[in-house]
C-alpha positions as a Markdown table, in Angstrom:
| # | Residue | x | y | z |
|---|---|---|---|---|
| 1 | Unk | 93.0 | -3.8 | 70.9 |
| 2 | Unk | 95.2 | -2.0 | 68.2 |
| 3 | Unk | 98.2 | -2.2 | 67.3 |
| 4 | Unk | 100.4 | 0.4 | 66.3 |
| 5 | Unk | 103.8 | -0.5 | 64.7 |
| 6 | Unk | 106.7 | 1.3 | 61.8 |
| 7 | Unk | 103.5 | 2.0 | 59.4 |
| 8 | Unk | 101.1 | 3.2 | 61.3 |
| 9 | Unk | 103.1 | 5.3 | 63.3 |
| 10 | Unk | 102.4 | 7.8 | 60.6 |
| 11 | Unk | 99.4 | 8.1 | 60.4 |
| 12 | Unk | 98.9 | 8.1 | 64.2 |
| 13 | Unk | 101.8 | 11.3 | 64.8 |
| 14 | Unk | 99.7 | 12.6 | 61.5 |
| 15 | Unk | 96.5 | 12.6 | 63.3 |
| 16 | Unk | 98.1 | 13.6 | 66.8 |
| 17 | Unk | 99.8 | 16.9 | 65.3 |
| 18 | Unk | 96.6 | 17.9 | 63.3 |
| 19 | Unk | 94.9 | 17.6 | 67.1 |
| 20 | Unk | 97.5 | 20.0 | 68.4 |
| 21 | Unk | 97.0 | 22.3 | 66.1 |
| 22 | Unk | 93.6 | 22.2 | 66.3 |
| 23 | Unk | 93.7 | 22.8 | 70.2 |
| 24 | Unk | 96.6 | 25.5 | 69.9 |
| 25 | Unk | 93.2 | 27.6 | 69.3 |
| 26 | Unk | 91.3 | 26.9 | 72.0 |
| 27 | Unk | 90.6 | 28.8 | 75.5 |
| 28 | Unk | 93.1 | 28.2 | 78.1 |
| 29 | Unk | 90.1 | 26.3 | 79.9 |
| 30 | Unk | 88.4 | 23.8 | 78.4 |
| 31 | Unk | 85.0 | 22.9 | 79.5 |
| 32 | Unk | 83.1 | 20.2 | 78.5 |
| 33 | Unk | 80.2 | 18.1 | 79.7 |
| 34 | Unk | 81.0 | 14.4 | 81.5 |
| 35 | Unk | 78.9 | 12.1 | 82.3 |
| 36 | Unk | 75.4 | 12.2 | 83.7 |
| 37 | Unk | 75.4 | 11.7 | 87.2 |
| 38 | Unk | 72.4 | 10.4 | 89.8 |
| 39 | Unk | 71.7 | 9.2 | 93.3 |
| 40 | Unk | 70.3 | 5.9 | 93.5 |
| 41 | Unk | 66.9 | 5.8 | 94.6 |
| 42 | Unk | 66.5 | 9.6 | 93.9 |
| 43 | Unk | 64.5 | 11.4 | 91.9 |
| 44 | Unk | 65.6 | 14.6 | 90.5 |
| 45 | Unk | 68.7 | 14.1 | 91.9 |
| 46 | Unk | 71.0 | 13.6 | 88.3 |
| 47 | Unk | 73.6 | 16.1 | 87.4 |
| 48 | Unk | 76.5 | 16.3 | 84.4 |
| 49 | Unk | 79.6 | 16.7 | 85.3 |
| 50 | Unk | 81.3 | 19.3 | 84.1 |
| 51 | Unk | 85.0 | 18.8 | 83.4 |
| 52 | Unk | 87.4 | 21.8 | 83.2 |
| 53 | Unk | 90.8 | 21.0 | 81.1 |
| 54 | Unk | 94.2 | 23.0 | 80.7 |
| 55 | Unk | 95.0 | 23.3 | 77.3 |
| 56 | Unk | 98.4 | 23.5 | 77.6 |
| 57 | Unk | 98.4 | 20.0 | 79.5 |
| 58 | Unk | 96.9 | 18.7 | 76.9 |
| 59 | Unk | 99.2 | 19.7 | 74.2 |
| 60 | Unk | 101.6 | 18.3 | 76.3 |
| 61 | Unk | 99.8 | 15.1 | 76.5 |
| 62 | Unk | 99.4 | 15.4 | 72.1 |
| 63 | Unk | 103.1 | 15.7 | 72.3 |
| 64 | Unk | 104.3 | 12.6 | 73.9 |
| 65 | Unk | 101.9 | 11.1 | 71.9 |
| 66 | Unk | 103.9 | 12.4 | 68.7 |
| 67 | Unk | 107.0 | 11.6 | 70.4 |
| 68 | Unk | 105.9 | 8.1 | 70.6 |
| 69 | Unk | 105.0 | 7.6 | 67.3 |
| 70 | Unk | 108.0 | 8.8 | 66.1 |
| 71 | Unk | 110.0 | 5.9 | 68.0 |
| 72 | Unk | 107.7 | 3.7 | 66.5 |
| 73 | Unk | 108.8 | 5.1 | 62.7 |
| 74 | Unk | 112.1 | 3.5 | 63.2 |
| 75 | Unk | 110.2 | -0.1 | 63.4 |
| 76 | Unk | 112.1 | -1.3 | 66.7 |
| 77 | Unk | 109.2 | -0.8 | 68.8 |
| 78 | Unk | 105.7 | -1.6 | 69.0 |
| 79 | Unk | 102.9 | 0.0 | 70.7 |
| 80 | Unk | 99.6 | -1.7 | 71.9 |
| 81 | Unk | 96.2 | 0.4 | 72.7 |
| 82 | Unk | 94.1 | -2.1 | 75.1 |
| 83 | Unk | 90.8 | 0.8 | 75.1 |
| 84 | Unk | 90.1 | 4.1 | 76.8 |
């Protein structure tokens, strides 16, 4: 668990605009490989998923992310990261 609070908001909308940038350069579609995939009890039957991503949802995703952080700057707030 983390906790993110006035000080590490920062850091965190820091780290979260330098991602956006970052992925303002990328395709439209991003593809990347998932997990590895199998059939119980079959051979030769594994796989990895392949995961294809809109860019532009995920600068939208990197920009409520920012806008969070920057609610959290004004230490009334508090927010708590439990994991993926």
């Amino acid at each position: 668990m983390t906790l993110f609070d006035d000080e590490s908001a920062i850091v965190l909308g820091n780290v979260f605009n330098s991602w956006k940038q970052l992925f303002k350069n990328s395709p439209e579609v991003i593809k990347l490989t998932g997990e590895y995939l199998t059939i119980v009890d079959q051979h030769d039957s594994g796989h990895y998923e392949n995961l294809f991503l809109n860019r532009n949802e995920i600068l939208k995703q990197f920009d409520k992310i920012v806008s969070f952080a920057n609610k959290l700057s004004n230490g009334s707030f508090y927010l708590i990261h439990c994991g993926i």
